[in-house]
Each structure stands twice: as C-alpha cells, then as structure tokens.
C-alpha positions as CSV (number, residue, x, y, z in Angstrom):
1,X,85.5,67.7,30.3
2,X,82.1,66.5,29.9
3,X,82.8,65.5,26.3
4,X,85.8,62.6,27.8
5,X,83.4,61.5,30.7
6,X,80.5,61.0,28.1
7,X,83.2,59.2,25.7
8,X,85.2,57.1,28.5
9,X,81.4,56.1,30.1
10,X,80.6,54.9,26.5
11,X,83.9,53.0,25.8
12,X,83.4,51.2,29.2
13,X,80.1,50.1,28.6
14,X,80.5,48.8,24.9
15,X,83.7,46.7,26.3
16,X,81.1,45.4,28.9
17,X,78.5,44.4,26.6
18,X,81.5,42.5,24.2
19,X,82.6,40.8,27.3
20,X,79.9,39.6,28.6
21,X,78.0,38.3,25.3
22,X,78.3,34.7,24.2
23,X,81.1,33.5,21.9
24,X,78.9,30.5,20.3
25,X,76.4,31.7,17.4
26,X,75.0,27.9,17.7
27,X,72.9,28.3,20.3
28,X,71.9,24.9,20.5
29,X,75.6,23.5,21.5
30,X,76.2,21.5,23.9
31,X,79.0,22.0,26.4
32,X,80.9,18.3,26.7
33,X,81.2,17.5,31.0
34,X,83.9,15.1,30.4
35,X,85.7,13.0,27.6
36,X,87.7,10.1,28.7
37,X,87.5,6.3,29.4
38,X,85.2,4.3,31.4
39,X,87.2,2.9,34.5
40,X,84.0,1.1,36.0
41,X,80.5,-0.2,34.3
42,X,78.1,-0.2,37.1
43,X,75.1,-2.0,37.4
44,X,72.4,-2.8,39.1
45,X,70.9,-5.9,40.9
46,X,69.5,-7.1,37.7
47,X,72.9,-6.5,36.0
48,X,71.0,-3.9,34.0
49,X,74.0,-0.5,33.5
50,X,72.6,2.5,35.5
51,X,76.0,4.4,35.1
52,X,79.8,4.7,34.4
53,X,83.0,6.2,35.9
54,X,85.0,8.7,33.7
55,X,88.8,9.5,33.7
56,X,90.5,12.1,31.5
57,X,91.4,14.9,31.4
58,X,90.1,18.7,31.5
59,X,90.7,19.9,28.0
60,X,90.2,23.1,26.5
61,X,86.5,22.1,25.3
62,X,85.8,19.8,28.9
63,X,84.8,20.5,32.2
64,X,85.5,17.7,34.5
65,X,88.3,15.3,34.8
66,X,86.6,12.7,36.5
67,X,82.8,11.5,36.7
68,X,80.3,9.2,37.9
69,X,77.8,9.4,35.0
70,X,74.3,8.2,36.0
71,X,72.0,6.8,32.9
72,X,68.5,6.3,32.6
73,X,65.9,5.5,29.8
74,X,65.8,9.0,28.9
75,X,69.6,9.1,28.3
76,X,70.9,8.8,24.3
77,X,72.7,6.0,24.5
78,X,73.0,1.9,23.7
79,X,73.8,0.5,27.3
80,X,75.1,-2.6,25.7
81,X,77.9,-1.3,23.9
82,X,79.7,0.6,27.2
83,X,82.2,-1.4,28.2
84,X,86.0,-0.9,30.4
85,X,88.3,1.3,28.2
86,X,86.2,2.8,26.1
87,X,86.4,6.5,25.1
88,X,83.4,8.5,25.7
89,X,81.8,12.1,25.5
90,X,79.7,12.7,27.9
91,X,77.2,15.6,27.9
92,X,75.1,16.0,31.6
93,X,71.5,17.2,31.7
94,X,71.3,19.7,34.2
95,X,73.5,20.4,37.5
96,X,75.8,18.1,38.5
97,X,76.6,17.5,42.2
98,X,80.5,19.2,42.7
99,X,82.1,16.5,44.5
100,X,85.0,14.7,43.4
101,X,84.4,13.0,41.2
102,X,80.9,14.6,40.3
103,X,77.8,13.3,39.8
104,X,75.3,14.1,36.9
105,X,73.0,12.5,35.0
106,X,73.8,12.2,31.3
107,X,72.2,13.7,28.5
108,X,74.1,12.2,26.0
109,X,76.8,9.3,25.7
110,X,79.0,9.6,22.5
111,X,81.4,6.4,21.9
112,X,84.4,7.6,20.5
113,X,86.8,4.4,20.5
C-alpha cells in the first residue's frame, strides 16, 4: 500500500513540475500584445506621434485584439513611418491597463506592411 502511495505521490508531482515549466527555451522572447492595423495616428499639440490605435485580431501568438499603444523616446520605433493602415507588431513594456481597448506603452513597433 505504501509502495502505490509513494508511486501515485511521485507521478503527481512530476506531472506538476512538466506543467507548470515554460515551453520557450528562448528565454529572451518576447510575447507579441497585438498584431493588426493602425485605425488612428495620434498626436500631440506639436503634431509630434505619441501613440496608435490597433485592430486585429487575437491569434494564437497575440494577446489583445484591440490597443491604444502609447510611444515614447525610449520606444524602438521610426515615428515617421506609422501611418493609417499599416500592419504592426506591437510588443508592450510592462503592464498594460485591462480596459477595452488597453493601454500600454510599447516596447517595440515592428512594421509589417
């Protein structure tokens, strides 16, 4: 009896430790907030681009669906070349805020198309 407790406790606590380990070995991947176009450019009094609205879809590689991407000067992107229509990745740096749409700062702003 002792022997199928030990080997049942064991069993459960391997399939733990699979589950709960990290599928990724690149540890340095970034997770991808939202792909999809830019519906809006915004700007600010100077007409200098402090952000973007997303649309698309949740894919299996995506979070979001829809996002109001805030950029700074620490963001890795060319401000001039976001336009309308565009297709973007966008990866956030840190939390974003989980209203709809949300809100995040970007780490990154990948032009696609």
């Amino acid at each position: 009896m002792k022997k199928i407790l030990i080997i049942v406790l064991t069993t459960v606590l391997m399939l733990n430790m699979v589950g709960c380990s990290k599928t990724s070995n690149n540890k340095n991947e970034e997770k991808i907030g939202i792909r999809g176009l830019i519906t809006k450019v915004l700007t600010n009094d100077n007409k200098i681009v402090t952000g973007v609205l997303v649309e698309g879809k949740v894919e299996i590689d995506t979070i979001h669906d829809k996002a109001t991407v805030s950029i700074d000067k620490s963001t890795k992107v060319s401000t001039s070349e976001l336009k309308e229509g565009m297709k973007v990745e966008v990866v956030f740096e840190g939390p974003v805020m989980e209203s709809y749409p949300v809100q995040g700062k970007a780490k990154t702003i990948k032009v696609i198309e």
